[in-house]
C-alpha positions in Angstrom: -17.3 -20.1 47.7 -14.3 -21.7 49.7 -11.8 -20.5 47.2 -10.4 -17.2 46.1 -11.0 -16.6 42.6 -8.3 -15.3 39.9 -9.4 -12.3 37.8 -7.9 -11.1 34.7 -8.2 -8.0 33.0 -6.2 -7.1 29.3 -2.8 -6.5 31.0 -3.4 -7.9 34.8 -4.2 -11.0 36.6 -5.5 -10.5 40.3 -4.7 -13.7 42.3 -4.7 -14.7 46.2 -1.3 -13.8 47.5 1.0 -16.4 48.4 4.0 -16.4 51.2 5.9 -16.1 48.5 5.1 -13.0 47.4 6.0 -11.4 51.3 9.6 -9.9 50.0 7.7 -8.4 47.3 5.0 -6.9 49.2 7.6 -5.8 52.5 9.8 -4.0 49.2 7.5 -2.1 48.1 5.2 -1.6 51.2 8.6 -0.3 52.6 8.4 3.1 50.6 7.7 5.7 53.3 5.3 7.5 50.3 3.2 3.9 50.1 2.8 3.9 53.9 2.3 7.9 53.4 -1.0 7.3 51.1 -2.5 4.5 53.3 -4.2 4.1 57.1 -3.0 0.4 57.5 0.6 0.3 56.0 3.3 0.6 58.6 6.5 2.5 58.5 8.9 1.4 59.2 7.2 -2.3 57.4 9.3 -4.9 59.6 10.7 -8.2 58.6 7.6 -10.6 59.1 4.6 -8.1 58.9 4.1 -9.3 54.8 4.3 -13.0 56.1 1.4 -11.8 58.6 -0.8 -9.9 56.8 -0.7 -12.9 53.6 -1.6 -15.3 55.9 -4.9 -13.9 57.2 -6.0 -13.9 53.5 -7.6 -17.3 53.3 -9.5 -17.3 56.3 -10.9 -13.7 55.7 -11.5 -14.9 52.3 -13.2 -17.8 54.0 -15.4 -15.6 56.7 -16.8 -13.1 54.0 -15.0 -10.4 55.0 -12.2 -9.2 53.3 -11.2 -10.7 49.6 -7.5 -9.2 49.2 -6.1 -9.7 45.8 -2.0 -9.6 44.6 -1.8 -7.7 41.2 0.3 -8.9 39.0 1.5 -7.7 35.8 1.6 -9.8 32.3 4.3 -9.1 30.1 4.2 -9.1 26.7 0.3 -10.7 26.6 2.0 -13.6 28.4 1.6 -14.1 32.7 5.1 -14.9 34.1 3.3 -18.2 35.6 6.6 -19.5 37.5 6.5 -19.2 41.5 9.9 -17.3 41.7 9.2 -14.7 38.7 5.3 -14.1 40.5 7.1 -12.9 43.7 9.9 -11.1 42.7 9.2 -9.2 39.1 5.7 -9.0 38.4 3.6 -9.0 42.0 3.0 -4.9 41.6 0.7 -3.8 44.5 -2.6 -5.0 46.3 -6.1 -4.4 46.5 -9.0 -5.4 48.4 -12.7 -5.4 48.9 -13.2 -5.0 52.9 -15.4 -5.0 55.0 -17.8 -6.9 53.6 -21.4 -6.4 54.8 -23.9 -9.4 53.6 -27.1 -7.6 55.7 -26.6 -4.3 53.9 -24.7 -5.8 50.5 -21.5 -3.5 50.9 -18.2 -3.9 51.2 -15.3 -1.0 50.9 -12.4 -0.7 48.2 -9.0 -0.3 49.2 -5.7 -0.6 47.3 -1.7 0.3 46.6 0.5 0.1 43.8 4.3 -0.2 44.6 6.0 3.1 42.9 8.2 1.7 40.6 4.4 1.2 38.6 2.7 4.5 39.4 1.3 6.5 36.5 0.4 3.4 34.6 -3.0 3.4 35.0 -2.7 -0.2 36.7 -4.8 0.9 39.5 -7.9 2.2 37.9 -7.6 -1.3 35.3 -7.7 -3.5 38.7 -10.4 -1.2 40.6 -12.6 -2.0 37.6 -12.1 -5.6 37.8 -12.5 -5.9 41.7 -15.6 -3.6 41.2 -17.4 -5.8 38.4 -16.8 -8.7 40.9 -18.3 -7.6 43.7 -21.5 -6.5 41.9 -21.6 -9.5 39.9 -20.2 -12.7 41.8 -20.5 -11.1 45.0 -24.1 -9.2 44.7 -23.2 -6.1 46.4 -25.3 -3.1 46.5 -22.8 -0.5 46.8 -19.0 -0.2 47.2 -17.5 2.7 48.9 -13.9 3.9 49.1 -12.0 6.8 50.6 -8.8 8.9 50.1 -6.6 11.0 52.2 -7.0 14.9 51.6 -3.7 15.0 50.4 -4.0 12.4 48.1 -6.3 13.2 45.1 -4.7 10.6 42.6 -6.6 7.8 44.4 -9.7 9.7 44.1 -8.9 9.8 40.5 -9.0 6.0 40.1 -12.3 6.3 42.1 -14.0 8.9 39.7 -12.6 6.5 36.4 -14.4 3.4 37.9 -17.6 5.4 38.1 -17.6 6.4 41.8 -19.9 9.3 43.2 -18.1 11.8 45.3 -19.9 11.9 48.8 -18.2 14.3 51.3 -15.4 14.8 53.2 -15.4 13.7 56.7 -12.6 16.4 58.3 -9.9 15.6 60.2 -11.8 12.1 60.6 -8.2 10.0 60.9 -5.0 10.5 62.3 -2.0 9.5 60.5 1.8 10.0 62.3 0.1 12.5 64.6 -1.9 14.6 62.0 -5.3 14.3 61.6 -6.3 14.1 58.4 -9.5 14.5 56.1 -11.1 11.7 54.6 -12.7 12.0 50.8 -15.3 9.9 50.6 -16.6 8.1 47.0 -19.2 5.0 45.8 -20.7 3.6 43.3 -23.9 1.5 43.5 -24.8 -1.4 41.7 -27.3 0.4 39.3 -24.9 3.1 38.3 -22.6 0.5 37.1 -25.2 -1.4 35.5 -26.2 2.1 34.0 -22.3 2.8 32.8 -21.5 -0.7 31.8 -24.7 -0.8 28.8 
């Protein structure tokens, strides 16, 4: 497949960013609690960094090894479908499947949602999504994801997709100078199956 897919779910549509969603994503990437929650968000998030990071999409995409998708919000059962209106009110966060591994058919989750959407339960809507694509048009095994210590509401959206709790790998990252724990979560392809009947 040489082309990102779109995805829709009852109030989302995940999509391939476009350059013009970058002063979206540096807005909202910008809130120090964003970067906080994350390992690959910088803070400050500089003028050109959301320019950068869209613009590996396609050839990740292309390599099979990252498939990063905007989320963007519908309103009122109808997607605001014009260029301006996708990159200014309804582009809400990110999230990814990384690291793809074709010889052992895994690949890790990873996402944000800018704060002004928090609490919505848009997350755990596009986790499911992203997760019933990677076992079904992607074939994955297994899809992991992890959470700082500190940050149990994203393992919450990992325990409503179906994830497994695994561990915690102490003090395994270090984030502004404090090392941190890691809370590790997965699902495999059965136990979805297994939920999903």
């Amino acid at each position: 497949m040489t082309t990102q897919p779109e995805l829709r779910t009852e109030r989302l549509l995940l999509r391939p960013f476009i350059l013009a969603d970058a002063p979206t994503v540096q807005r909202l990437a910008s809130d120090r609690e964003i970067a906080s929650n994350t390992l690959n968000i910088p803070h400050p998030y500089e003028d050109g960094m959301a320019e950068a990071w869209i613009s590996k999409h396609p050839q990740q995409f292309r390599d099979d090894e990252f498939v990063t998708f905007a989320i963007v919000l519908e309103r009122d059962g109808a997607l605001i479908d014009t260029i301006s209106l996708i990159g200014t009110i309804s582009l809400i966060g990110a999230i990814s499947l990384i690291r793809i591994d074709r010889q052992h058919e895994h690949a890790g989750l990873g996402y944000w949602i800018g704060k002004p959407y928090w609490d919505n339960g848009y997350c755990t809507e596009a986790a499911r999504a992203v997760v019933r694509y990677g076992f079904s048009v992607m074939g994955l095994h297994r899809i992991r994801a992890f959470h700082l210590g500190r940050n149990p509401a994203s393992g919450q959206v990992m325990k409503k997709v179906g994830m497994v709790y695994e561990g915690c790998q102490r003090q395994h990252t270090k984030k502004w100078g404090v090392f941190e724990d890691l809370e590790m979560y997965a699902i495999l392809k059965t136990e979805y199956e297994a939920d999903s009947t």
